[in-house]
C-alpha positions as protocol buffer text, in pm:
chain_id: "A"
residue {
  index: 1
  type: UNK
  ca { x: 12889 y: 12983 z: 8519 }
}
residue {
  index: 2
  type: UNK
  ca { x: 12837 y: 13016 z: 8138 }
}
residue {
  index: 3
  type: UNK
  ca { x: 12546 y: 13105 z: 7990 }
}
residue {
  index: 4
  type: UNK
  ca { x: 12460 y: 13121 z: 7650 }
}
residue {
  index: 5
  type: UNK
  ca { x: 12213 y: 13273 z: 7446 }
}
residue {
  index: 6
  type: UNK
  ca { x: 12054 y: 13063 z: 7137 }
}
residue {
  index: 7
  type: UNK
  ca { x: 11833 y: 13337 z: 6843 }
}
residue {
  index: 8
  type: UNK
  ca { x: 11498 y: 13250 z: 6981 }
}
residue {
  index: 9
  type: UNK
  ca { x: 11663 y: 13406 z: 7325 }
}
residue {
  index: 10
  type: UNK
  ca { x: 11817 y: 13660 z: 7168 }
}
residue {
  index: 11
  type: UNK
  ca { x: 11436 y: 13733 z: 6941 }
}
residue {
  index: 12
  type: UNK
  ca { x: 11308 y: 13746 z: 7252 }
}
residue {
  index: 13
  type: UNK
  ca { x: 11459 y: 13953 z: 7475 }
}
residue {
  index: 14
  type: UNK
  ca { x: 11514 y: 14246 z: 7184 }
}
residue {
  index: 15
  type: UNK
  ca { x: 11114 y: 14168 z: 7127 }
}
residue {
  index: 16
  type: UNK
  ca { x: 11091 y: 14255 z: 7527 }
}
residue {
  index: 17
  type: UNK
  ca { x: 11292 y: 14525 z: 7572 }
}
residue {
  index: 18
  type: UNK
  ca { x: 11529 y: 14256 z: 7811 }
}
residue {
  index: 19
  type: UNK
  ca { x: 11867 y: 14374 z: 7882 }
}
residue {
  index: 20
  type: UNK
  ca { x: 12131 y: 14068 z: 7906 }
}
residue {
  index: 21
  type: UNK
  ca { x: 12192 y: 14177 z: 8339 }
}
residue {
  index: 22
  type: UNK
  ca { x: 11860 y: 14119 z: 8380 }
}
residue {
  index: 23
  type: UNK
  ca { x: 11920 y: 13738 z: 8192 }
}
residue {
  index: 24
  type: UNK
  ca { x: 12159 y: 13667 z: 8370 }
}
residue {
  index: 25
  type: UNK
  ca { x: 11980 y: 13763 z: 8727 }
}
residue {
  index: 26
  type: UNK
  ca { x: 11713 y: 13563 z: 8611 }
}
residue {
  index: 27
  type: UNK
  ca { x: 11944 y: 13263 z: 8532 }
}
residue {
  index: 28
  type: UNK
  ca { x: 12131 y: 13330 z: 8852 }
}
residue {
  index: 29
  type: UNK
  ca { x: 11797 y: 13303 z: 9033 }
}
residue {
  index: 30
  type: UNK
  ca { x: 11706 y: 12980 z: 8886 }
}
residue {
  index: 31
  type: UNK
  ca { x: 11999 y: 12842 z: 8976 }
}
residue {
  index: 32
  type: UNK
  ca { x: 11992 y: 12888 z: 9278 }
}
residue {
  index: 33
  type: UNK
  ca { x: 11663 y: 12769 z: 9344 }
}
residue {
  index: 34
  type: UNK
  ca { x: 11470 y: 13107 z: 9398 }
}
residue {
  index: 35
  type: UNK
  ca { x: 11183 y: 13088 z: 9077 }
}
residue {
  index: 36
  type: UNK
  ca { x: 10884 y: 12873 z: 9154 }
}
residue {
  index: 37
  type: UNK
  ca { x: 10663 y: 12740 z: 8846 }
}
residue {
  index: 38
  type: UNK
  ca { x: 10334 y: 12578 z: 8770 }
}
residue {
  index: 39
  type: UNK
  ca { x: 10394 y: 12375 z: 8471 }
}
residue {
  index: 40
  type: UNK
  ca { x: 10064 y: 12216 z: 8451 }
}
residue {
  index: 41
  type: UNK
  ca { x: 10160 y: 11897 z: 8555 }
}
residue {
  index: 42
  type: UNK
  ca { x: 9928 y: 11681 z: 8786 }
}
């Protein structure tokens, strides 16, 4: 898989002391179906 980082990402993650492994766990995880989210809807 590719994944690519756009400024705000990049912003971000500097802003939150992110390192790019842990992006890409994080993608990984959402990919495979492992992050659950609220996202207000009813």
């Amino acid at each position: 898989m590719r994944i690519f980082k756009n400024q705000w990402i990049v912003k971000f993650a500097k802003k939150h002391k992110i390192s790019d492994s842990e992006l890409i766990e994080a993608v990984e995880r959402a990919d495979n179906g492992l992050i659950d989210a609220d996202l207000g809807g009813a």
